[in-house]
C-alpha positions in Angstrom: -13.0 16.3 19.7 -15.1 17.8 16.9 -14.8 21.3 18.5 -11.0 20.9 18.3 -11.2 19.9 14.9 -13.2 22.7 13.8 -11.5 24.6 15.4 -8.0 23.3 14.3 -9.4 23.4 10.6 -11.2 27.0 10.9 -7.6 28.4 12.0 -5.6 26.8 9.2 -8.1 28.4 7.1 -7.5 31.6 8.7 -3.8 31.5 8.8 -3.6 29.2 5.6 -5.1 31.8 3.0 -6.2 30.4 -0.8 -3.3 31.2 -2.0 -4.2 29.7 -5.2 -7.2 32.2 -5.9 -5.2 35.5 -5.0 -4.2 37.7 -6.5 -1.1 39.4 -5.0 -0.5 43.0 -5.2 3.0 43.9 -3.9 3.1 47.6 -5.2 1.3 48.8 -1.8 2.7 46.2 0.2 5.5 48.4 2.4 4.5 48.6 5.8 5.1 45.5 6.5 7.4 43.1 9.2 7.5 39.1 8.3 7.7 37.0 11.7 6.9 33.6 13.2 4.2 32.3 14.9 4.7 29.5 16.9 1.1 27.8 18.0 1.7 24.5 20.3 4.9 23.0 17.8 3.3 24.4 14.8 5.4 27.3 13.4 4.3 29.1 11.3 6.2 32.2 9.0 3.5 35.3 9.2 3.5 38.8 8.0 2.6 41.7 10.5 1.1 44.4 9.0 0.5 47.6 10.3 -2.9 49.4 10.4 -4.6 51.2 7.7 -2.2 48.8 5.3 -3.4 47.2 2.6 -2.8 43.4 2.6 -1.4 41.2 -0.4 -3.9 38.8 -0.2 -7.1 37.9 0.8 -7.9 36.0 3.7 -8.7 36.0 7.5 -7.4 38.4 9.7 -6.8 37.6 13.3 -6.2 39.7 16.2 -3.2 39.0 18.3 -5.6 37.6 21.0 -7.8 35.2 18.6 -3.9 33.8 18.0 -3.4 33.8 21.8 -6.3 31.9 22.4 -5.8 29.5 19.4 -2.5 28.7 21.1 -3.9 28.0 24.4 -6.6 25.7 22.3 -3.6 24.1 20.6 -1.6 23.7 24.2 -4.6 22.3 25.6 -5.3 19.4 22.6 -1.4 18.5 22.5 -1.4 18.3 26.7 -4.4 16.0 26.2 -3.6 13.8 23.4 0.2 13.4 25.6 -2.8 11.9 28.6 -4.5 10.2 26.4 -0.9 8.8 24.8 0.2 7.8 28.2 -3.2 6.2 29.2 -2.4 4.0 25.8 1.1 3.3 26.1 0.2 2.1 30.1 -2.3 0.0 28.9 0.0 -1.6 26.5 2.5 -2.0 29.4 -0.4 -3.6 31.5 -1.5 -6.2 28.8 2.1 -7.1 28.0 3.2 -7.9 31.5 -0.1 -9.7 31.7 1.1 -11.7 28.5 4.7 -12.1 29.6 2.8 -14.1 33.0 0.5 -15.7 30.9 3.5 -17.1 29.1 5.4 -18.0 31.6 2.7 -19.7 33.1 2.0 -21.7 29.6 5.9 -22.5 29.5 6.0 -23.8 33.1 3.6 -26.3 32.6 5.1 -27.2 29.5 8.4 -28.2 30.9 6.5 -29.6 34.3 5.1 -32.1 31.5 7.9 -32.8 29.9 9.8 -33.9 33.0 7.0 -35.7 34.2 7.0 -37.7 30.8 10.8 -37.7 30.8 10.4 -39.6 34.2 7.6 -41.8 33.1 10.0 -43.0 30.0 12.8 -43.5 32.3 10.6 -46.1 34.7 9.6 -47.5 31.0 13.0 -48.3 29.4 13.8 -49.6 33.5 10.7 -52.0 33.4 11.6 -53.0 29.7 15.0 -53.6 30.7 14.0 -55.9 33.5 11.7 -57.9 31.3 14.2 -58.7 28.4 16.3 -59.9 31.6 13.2 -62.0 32.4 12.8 -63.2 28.9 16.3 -64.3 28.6 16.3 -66.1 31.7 13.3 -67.7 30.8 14.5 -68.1 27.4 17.7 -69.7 28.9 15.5 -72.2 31.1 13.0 -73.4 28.4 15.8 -74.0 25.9 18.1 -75.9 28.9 14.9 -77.9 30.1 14.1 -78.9 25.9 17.4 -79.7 25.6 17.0 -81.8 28.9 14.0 -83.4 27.7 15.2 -84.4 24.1 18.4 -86.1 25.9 16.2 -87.4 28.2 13.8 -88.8 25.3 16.5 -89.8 23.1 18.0 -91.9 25.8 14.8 -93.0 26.8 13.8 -94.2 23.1 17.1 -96.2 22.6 
């Protein structure tokens, strides 16, 4: 990766000029043809200039075949960071579906507990209903028999 990078950076020098620091001389500048290079998706507007020519600027020059094999550098890199990009984005894929199961898991034992509690407070609200129906009839019988025994008593006293 640091080969590419030097690489990368030594040809943007070279194609890339300090354009700040020259000093342009356009009297001389005639046999020329301006043109586009196109290096992976980087294009790029270049001049061609013929031999014995004297160039506007200073800078790098390249032969048509250091640019050919910068391009087959810059092919390379962008066919390997699409790999690498596809090893990532399957990965992501991966650990998502693993988190969608996960979650479902999670969610099924969620709801298996809430019926399961839903059913235990059913049988609670049955047994409570039972008992008040108990406690009345109990209720019903103490308060018949007290009354029973007061008559009783009262009768009993007299």
């Amino acid at each position: 990766m640091k080969k590419i990078t030097s690489l990368l950076l030594s040809f943007l020098i070279a194609v890339f000029p300090a354009n700040s620091y020259a000093q342009e001389n356009t009297e001389n500048f005639t046999d020329s043809i301006e043109q586009v290079l196109e290096v992976g998706s980087l294009k790029i507007d270049a001049v061609y200039l013929y031999q014995n020519t004297k160039a506007p600027l200073d800078g790098y020059l390249l032969k048509l075949e250091d640019v050919a094999q910068i391009k087959i550098i810059m092919d390379d890199f962008e066919v390997d960071c699409n790999r690498w990009l596809e090893q990532v984005k399957q990965t992501c894929l991966e650990d998502l579906k693993k988190c969608q199961e996960d979650s479902s898991k999670r969610v099924k034992a969620c709801h298996d507990e809430r019926d399961i509690l839903r059913n235990d407070l059913l049988k609670a609200k049955e047994e409570l209903k039972q008992k008040d129906t108990k406690i009345l009839i109990w209720t019903a019988t103490g308060s018949v028999i007290g009354i029973a025994v007061g008559i009783i008593t009262t009768f009993a006293i007299k």
